[in-house]
N, C-alpha and C positions, 0 to 999 in steps of 0.2 A: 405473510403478514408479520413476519416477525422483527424485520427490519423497520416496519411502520411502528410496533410497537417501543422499537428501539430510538425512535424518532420521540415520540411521547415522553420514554423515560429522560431521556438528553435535555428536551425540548429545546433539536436541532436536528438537522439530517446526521444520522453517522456515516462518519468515511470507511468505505470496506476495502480494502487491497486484497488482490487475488494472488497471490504466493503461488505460483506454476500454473498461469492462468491458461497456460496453451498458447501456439503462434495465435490463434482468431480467436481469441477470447472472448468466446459466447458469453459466461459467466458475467464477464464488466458491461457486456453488450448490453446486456437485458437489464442488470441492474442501473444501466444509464436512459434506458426506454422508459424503465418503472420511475424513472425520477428522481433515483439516487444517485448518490456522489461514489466513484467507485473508479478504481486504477487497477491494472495487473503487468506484472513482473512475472516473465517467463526467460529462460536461457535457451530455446529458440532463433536461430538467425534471424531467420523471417518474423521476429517478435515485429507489430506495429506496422506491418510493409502489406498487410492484408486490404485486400479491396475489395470490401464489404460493404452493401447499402446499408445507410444509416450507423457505418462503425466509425470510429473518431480515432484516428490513431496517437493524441496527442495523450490519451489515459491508456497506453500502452506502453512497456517500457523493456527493452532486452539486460538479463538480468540473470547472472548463476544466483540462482535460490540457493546452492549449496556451501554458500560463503557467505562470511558475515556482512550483511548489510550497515553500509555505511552512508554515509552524503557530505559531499564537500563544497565548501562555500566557497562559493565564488562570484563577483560583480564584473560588470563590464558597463560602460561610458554612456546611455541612451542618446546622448546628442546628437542633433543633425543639423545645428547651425553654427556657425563660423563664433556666434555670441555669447554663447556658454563655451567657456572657460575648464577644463579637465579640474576638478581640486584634486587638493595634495591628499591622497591616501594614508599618510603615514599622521597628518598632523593632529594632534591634541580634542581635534573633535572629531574630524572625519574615524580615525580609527579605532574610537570606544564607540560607533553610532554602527560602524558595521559589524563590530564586535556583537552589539546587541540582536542586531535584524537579524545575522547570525543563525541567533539560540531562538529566534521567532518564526516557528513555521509560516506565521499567518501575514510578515513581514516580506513586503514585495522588493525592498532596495530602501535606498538612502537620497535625501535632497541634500543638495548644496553644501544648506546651514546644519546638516546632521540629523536632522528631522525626517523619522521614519515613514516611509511609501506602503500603504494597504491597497486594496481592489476595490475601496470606497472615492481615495485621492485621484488615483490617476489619471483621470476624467478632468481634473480641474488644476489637474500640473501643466508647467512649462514643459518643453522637452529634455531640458537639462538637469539628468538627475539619474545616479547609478542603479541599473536596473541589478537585483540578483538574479545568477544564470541558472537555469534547472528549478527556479521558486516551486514551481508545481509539484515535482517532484522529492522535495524536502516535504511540502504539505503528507505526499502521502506516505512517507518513506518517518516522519518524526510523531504524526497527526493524525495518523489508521485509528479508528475506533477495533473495529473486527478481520481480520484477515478471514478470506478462504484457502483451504488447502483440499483438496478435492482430489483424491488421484492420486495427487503428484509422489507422497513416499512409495507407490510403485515403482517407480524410475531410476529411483534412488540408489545405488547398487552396494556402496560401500556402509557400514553404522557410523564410521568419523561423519559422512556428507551429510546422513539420512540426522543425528544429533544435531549438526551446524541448523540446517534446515527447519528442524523444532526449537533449535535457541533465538532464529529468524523470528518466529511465531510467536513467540513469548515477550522478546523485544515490541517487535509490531504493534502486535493484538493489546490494546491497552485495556478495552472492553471485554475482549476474550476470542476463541476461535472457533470454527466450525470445521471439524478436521475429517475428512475418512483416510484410510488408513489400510489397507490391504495384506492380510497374512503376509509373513515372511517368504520368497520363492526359494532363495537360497538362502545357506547356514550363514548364521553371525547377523543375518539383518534384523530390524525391529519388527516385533509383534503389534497389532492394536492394542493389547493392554499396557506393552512396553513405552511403546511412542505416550498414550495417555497418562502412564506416569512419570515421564520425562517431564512433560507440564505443567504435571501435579508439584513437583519438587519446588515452584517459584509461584505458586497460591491458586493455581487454574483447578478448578471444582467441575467435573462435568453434571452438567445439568442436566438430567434423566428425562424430566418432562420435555425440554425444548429440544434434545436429542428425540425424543419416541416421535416429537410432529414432525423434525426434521427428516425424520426415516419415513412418517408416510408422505409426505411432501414429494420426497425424492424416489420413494416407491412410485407416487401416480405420476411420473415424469422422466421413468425411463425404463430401459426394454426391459423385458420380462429375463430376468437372468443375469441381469447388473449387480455386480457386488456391492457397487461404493453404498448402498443403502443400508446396508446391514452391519455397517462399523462406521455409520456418518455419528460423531458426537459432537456436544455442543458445548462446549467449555469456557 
């Protein structure tokens, strides 16, 4: 309930990205059943390539978590009739209107006349008008309300990756994050308290209450002997 509740306070669905979601990203799965809006980034081969009933591979995305997340802008031509004319990308309007769509997660591409494309327009465009490439993935890569991190700094082997990885988080998580966190196995890696105040440093407060229901949440929903419950925090 806590994501419904988070729906309340927005009053809008928040975007969650799963930061080392797993190749089969159960975690995106069920929050895409539950009715939320939810992506994951795993470095994974088989990231997205899963064929799973009722999985979408299109909120999947192959992805080193342990580098810094970027996205780059890109357009390509939608046309498909001989009538629409390519415009000049460089000239006086076309390239301040892509400039703009750009820095606009919520911004699908560009018309003609410079006039920006949303998921409202499209329905009642011509064909001719530059779509941007990977739009979805800006949405959740610029547009994440909360990231999950679940696991994943076990994997993590080196502190430069395992740091990269919680500057990912911080960047993301605009709302905040839901982190577990796994003792160190070997020397030089982060501790839970360690990683938690990596976070703390850029204004992330963990939230003791919404951490205690998130531990019994994730206590009644997995094996008896699961660690990630007992260092799940909510920040």
């Amino acid at each position: 309930d806590f994501f419904y509740g988070e729906m309340r306070r927005l009053l809008r669905q928040p975007l969650v990205l799963d930061l080392g979601s797993g190749q089969p990203g159960f975690y995106v799965r069920a929050l895409l059943q539950w009715g939320l809006t939810a992506y994951g980034l795993d470095g994974h081969p088989d990231t997205a390539a899963a064929n799973v009933p009722g999985y979408s591979r299109e909120f999947m995305k192959r992805w080193d978590v342990t580098r810094k997340v970027v996205w780059s802008c890109n357009f390509f031509w939608g046309a498909q009739s001989e009538d629409f004319a390519t415009p000049n990308l460089h000239d006086e309007v076309m390239k301040p209107a892509m400039q703009r769509c750009c820095q606009d997660p919520f911004c699908e591409g560009v018309q003609g006349d410079g006039s920006p494309v949303t998921t409202l327009d499209i329905g009642k465009l011509p064909l001719g008008w530059l779509h941007k490439a990977d739009d979805l993935w800006q949405l959740a890569i610029q547009a994440s309300d909360w990231v999950l991190a679940l696991g994943t700094g076990a994997h993590i082997r080196t502190r430069e990756a395992q740091e990269q990885f919680l500057d990912n988080i911080r960047t993301l998580g605009r709302q905040g994050a839901i982190l577990s966190w796994q003792a160190p196995a070997e020397a030089g890696e982060m501790s839970t308290e360690e990683a938690a105040s990596w976070l703390r440093k850029d204004g992330f407060v963990v939230d003791m209450e919404a951490s205690r229901r998130a531990r019994l949440f994730a206590g009644a929903h997995m094996e008896l002997g699961h660690s990630h419950s007992n260092q799940l925090l909510v920040l």
